[in-house]
C-alpha angles and dihedrals in degrees: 000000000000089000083183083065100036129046096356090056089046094052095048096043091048088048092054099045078048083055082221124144120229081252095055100047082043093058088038097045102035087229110127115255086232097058086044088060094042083047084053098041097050093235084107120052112209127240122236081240093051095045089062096038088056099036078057101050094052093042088248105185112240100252085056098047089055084057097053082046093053091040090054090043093255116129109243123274111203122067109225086211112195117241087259100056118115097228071056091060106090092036095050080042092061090041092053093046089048098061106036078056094057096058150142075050119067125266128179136183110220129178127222088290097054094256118156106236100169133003140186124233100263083050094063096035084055097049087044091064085067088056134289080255103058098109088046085055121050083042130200101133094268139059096259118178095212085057086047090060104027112042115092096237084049136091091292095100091053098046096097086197102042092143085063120039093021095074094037089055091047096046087057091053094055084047097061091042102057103034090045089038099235112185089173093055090038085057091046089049095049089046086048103040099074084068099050121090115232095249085058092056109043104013141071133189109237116274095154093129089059122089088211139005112244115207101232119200135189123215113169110289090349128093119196122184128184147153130194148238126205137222144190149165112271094198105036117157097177132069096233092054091042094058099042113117111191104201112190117186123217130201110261093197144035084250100051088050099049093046081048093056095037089058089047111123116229118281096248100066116104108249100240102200106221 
């Protein structure tokens, strides 16, 4: 193997999306500077033991870091487990609790690329008042939530402050892209960027005197207005974990909170995840 062209070129590139100096990985990481140039410079050849000391030291997510073990001849190390598998079954547990806790407010689990993996009820009674077809609509394969927004048969024409909260949605998504290294949400934002204005994608309106920006949309004669936190898992050793994003929406008003409680279904029926 062409170590010029493997492990060497992945260091350097995942340092300089870091924005680190050698200097800098070398004092986080407790690895020389020295040894970190020779790394870079393939007159070194890393140990299994470095490549994760290092991966570690720079936040590298764990699909990446199987990549840096493969580009330097090492097997990989992390599993990427599906949602059905049985070593799945208490982690896909704590995310449906989760979100059956969190209603009657919407809660969603997404991957790296924004696809909607689980959701709570609220969450699909929310996206039904856009139309039973909505998936269908905006398109992709998946239900995607930057589709969901971005796409121009999505959720856009009802967001009342789209020039707010739209560039600041898109700008998080490049981030992720680019500092996860997310190739599939790199290939959703260049399918959904010829039909974004240009205002939508480097400018935001001032909301500097709000603590957060609300999403507000207008259906008809009702206003729903909500903003998001969002969760992961702090100790996650497979890919899959690693990647989960668990979104849950809050209401952003006294009135979004009252219809949300007024749609709730009784207590006693069984949360079905989707």
């Amino acid at each position: 193997m062409d170590m010029g062209d493997g492990f060497p070129r992945l260091l350097r590139e995942w340092r300089q999306k870091r924005r680190w100096s050698q200097l800098d990985l070398a004092l986080t990481s407790g690895v020389s500077q020295r040894h970190i140039s020779f790394l870079e410079s393939a007159r070194a050849n890393p140990s299994r033991a470095m490549i994760l000391q290092l991966s570690e030291a720079l936040e590298v997510p764990l699909r990446e870091r199987n990549l840096w073990l493969t580009a330097a001849g090492f097997a990989p190390l992390y599993r990427m487990r599906t949602l059905d598998d049985p070593q799945m079954v208490q982690v896909m547990g704590a995310v449906r609790m989760m979100l059956a806790a969190h209603e009657p407010y919407p809660a969603l689990a997404l991957d790296r690329a924004w696809n909607v993996l689980v959701a709570n009820r609220p969450f699909e009674a929310l996206a039904a008042l856009l139309g039973e077809d909505i998936w269908e609509r905006v398109g992709g394969g998946s239900r995607n939530l930057m589709r969901l927004f971005f796409h121009p048969q999505g959720i856009r024409p009802f967001v009342t402050n789209w020039a707010a909260v739209g560039p600041l949605l898109w700008q998080r998504a490049v981030r992720e892209a680019h500092e996860l290294a997310g190739a599939d949400m790199q290939a959703v934002l260049d399918s959904l960027a010829p039909f974004q204005e240009p205002e939508t994608l480097w400018a935001a309106s001032d909301t500097a005197l709000l603590p957060v920006v609300p999403f507000t949309l207008g259906l008809g004669e009702q206003r729903i207005s909500l903003f998001a936190v969002i969760a992961t898992f702090g100790t996650a050793q497979d890919v899959t974990t690693d990647e989960l994003r668990i979104e849950t929406l809050f209401p952003a008003d006294a009135g979004t909170e009252a219809l949300f409680r007024e749609m709730a279904l009784p207590p006693e029926v069984t949360y079905l995840p989707q």
